[in-house]
N, C-alpha and C positions, 0 to 999 in steps of 0.2 A: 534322515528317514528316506532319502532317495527320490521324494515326490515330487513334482512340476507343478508349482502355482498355476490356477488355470485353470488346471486338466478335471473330469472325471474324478479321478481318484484324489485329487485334492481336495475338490469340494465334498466330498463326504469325508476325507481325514477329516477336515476343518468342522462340520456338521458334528462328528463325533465327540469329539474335543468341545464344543460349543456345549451340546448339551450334556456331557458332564458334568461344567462350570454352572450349567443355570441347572440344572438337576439338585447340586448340592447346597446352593444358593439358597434355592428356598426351604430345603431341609434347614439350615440354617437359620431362616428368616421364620420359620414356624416355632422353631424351640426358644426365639426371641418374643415371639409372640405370645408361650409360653411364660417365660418371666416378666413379660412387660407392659402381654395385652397387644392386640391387633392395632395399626394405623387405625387412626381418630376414624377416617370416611368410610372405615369397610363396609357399615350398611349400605344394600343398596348397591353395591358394587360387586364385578363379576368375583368376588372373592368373600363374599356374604357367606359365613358356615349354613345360614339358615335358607339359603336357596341356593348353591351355587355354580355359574354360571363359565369357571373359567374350565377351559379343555386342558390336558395335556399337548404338550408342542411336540410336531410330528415333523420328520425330514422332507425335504421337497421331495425326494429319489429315495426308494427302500435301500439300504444299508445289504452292502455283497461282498465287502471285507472284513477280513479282522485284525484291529490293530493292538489286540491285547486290554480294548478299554474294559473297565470291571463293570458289571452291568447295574443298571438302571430300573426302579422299578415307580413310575408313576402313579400306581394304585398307592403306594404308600405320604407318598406330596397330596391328594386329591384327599387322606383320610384324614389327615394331619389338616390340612384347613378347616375342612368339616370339624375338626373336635378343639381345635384353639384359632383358629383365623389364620393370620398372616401377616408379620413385623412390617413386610415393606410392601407399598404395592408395585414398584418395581426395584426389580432386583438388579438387571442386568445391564448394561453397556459398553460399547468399546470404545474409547479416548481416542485421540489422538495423542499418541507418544515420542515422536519422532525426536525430539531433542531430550528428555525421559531416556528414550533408547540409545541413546548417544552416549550418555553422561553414566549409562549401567554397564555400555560395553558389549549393549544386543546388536544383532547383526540386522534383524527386521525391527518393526516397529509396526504397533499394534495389529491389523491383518489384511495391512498391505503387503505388496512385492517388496523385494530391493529396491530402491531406486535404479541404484546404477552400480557395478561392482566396484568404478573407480568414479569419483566425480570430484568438484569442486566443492566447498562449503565457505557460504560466503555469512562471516560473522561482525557484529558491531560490538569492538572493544575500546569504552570509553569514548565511541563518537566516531572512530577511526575503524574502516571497513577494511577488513582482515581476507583474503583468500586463504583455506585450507584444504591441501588438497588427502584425499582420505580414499584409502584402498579395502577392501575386503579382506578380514584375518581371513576365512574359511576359505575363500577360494583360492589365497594365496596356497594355503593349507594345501586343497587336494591338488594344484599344479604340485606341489613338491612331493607327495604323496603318487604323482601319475609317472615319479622320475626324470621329469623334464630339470633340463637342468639351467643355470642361472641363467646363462643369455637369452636363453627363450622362454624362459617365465618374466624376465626384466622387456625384452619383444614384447610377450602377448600385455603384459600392465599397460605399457605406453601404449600400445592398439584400444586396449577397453578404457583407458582414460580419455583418448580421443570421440570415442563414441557411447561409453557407458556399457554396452552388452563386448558380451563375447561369443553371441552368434555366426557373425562376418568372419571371426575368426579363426583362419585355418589350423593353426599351429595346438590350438584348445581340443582334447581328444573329443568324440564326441557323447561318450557317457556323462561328462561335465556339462558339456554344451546342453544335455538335455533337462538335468537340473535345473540350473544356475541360468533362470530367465530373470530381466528385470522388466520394470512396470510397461517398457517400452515394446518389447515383444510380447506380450499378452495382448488378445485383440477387445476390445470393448465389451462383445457380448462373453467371454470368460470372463471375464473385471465384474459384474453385473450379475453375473451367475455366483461366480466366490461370496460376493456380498451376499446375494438371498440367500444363499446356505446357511451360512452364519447369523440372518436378521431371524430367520427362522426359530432361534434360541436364543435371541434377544428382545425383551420387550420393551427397550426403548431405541431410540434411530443407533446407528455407529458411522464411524469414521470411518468413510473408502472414498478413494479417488480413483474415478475412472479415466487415466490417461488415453489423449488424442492425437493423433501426427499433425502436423501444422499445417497441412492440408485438410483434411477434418471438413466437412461440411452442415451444414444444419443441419442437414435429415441425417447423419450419424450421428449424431448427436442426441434428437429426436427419437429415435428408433433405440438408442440406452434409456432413455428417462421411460418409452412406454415399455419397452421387456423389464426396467423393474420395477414398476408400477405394478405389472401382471404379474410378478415372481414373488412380490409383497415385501417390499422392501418399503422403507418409512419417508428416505429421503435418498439424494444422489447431488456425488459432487462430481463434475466435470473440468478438468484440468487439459490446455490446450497448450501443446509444445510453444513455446515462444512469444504466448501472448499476453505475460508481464513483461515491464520492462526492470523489473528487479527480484528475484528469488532467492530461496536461502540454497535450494541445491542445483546445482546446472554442471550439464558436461560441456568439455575442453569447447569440441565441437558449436553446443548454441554460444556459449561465451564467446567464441570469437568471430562467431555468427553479428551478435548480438552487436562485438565492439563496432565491427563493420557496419554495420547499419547507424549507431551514433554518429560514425565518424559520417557517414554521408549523411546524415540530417544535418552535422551542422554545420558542414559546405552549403547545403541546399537553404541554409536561413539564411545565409549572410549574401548569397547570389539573388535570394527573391527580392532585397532590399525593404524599404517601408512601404506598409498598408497604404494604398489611395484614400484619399479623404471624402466622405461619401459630402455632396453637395448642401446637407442641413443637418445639422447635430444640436442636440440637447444637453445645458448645461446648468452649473452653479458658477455664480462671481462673490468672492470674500471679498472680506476689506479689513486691514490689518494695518498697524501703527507699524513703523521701524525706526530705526534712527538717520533714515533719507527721508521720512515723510511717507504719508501713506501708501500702501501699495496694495490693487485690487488684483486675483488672482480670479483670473475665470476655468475652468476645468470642463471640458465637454466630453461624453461619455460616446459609446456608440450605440447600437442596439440593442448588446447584449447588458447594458449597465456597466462596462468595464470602461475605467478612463481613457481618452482616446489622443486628446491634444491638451497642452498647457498656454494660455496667455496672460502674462504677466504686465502692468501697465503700474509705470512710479513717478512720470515726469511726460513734460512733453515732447515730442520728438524731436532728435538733432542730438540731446545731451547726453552725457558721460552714464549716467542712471539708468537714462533708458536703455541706452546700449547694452550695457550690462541686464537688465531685467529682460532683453529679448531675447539673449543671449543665451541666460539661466533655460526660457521657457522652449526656444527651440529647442535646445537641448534634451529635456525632459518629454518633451514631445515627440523628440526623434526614438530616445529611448521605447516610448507606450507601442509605436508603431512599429518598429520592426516585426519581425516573423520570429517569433521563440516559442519553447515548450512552455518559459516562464507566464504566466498570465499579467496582464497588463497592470492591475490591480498590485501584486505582489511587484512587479518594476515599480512602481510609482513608492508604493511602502519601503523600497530601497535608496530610493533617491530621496526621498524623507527622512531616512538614516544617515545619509552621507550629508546635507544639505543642515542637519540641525547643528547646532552648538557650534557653529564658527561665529568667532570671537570678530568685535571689531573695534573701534577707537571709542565710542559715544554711545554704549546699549540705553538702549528706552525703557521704562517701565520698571517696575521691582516686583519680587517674586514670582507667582506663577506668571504674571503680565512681562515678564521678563523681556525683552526681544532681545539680543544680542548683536546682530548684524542685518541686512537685506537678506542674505543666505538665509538666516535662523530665521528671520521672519516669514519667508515664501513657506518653508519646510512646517512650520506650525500651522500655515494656512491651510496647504496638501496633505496636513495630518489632519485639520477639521472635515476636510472631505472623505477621508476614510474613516473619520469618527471617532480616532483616536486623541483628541484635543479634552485636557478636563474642562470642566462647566464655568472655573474660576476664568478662562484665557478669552483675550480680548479677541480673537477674530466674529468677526460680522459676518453675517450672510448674507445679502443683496437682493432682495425678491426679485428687485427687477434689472432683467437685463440688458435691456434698451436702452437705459439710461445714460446721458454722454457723462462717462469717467472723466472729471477735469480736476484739477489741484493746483494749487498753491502749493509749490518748492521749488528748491533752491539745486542747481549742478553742484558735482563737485569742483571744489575748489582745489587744485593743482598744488597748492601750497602749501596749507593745512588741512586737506582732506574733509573736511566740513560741508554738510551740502546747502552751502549758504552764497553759493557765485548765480547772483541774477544777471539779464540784460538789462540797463538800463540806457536809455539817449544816446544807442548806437556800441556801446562797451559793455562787457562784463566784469561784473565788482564782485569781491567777494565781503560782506557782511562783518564776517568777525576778524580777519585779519588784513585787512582791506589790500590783500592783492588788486590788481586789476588791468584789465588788456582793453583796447583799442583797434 
């Protein structure tokens, strides 16, 4: 057609074309009505044959082209309700089609711009994130059509793949260039205008995105939602260059925008080091069987409710148990505290996966009371606190936290691994296989 998304003359192509479809639409939905009877609620409703209340829809802007449409006559929709009602009470919408339009092989998608004439499309096949990168048939079309010849139509692609338009672009004559705009060169108040043209001969909301440059401020923003508000549009979506951190379409340009900025966040986590520990925190202490003897598991949160520190306690200090159990909990503690995108909650849920089902010489319990190691038993404890533990499983909860953690057990034993090595009158014996030191 030669037209410029955007422009004047767009918005009444599109105007014309719109009320067509809902023109015939409800001729349609009347001869339905016809064989089937009006929607149950049309009493009462602006579509009542016995009063009724609905108008013909009318263009924002009088109509100063002709694009060959066959004409329209609303006196005939307005007699037809009056003498059978009306099948639907709304007729019209526009989808969102974009992957629709993909898989048909359209070059647009519903009555949006292009996105971009070359871009990326980032897909998930079986779990595994695909980059495809995908070009414009038509525009390839009229470069070969302008006589330009290979090297400089294979030039201008790698130029509009780097930034999506071919504005910037010299070498693109400029009859094309004034076509062939994508979402990115349309200014907000065009994008907003398009839409009411189009809402105009829609009676229920449609799908438009009003793309914004990454600079973009409130009041631009602001200043779209109230022009269409006053142009009578139903809803508005606003879409800000770069401010997900994952999309299905992006050019060369943000993408490697984007990786750069990754790559400096996660320099910037590992330099910040861990969280300071704020001077008083609020927590839970479990209490859990293992095959060392009990172990209490205390977990303190921070303000936001997210777990902040782990303290683990199995034995008294000096031995082999404990070591290991301050060990585990620094550790997990170090983990909660770093500087990450991941949430502390979701660490702690991971080291609960790593941490379950290791195996040890002497598991406690049977069935779901199971414990299998010190390992398996902290991890089932860290699962009760994110409340993943079934109703059947022994860990305890502790009301109170003040109370001095003490126990009765045994170190381990260096010999047979058994944590049955006490002090006794200056030496350590071991129980079951009676090693013992001096």
């Amino acid at each position: 057609v030669g037209v410029r998304y955007g422009s004047e003359e767009a918005q009444e192509f599109a105007a014309q074309v719109m009320e067509f479809i809902r023109y015939h639409s409800m001729l349609k939905s009347i001869e339905l009505a016809r064989e089937r009877g009006p929607f149950p609620a049309i009493e009462g409703s602006i579509y009542d044959p016995d009063g009724i209340r609905w108008q013909p829809p009318i263009s924002l802007a009088p109509y100063s082209r002709d694009y060959g449409r066959p004409h329209v006559d609303w006196d005939i929709v307005v007699e037809g309700i009056q003498n059978s009602g009306i099948r639907n009470a709304a007729q019209t919408t526009i989808a969102p089609t974009g992957t629709i339009a993909t898989i048909a092989g359209c070059e647009g998608y519903g009555c949006e711009p292009v996105f971009a004439l070359a871009y990326y499309r980032n897909v998930d096949d079986n779990g595994q994130n695909l980059r495809l990168t995908y070009t414009s048939p038509l525009f390839e079309q009229v470069l070969v059509e302008a006589d330009l010849d290979k090297e400089a139509r294979e030039r201008i692609i790698d130029q509009v793949l780097e930034i999506g338009s071919c504005q910037e672009v010299e070498d693109v004559p400029e009859h094309i260039r004034h076509v062939f705009v994508v979402s990115q060169d349309i200014s907000a108040e065009d994008h907003v205008r398009m839409q009411a043209a189009l809402q105009a001969f829609v009676d229920n909301s449609l799908s438009k995105t009003i793309n914004f440059p990454q600079d973009a401020s409130t009041d631009d923003i602001a200043r779209a939602y109230i022009l269409a508000w006053e142009l009578g549009c139903k809803g508005l979506t606003v879409y800000v260059t770069g401010s997900r951190q994952k999309v299905v379409l992006e050019t060369k340009a943000t993408a490697d925008k984007k990786a750069d900025q990754e790559d400096s966040s996660q320099l910037q986590m590992w330099f910040e080091g861990k969280k300071p520990r704020p001077p008083c925190l609020d927590g839970s202490t479990y209490q859990i069987g293992t095959p060392l003897g009990k172990a209490f598991v205390t977990v303190n949160q921070n303000g936001n409710g997210q777990p902040f520190e782990v303290f683990i306690t199995t034995s008294k200090a000096g031995s082999a148990t404990a070591a290991v159990s301050e060990a585990i909990g620094r550790m997990v503690s170090y983990l909660l505290r770093l500087a990450s995108p991941v949430s502390p909650r979701d660490r702690l849920a991971e080291a609960v996966r790593q941490l379950a089902g290791i195996g040890g010489g002497r598991p406690l319990g049977f069935g779901p009371n199971r414990v299998l190691s010190l390992p398996d038993g902290l991890a089932q404890a860290l699962a009760a606190y994110l409340g993943d533990t079934p109703e059947t499983g022994q860990v305890e909860l502790l009301m109170s936290s003040e109370e001095q953690l003490t126990m009765q057990i045994g170190d381990l034993c260096p010999e047979c691994g058994a944590a049955t090595v006490v002090r006794e009158e200056g030496c350590r014996k071991c129980y079951v296989c009676g090693w013992s030191e001096c």
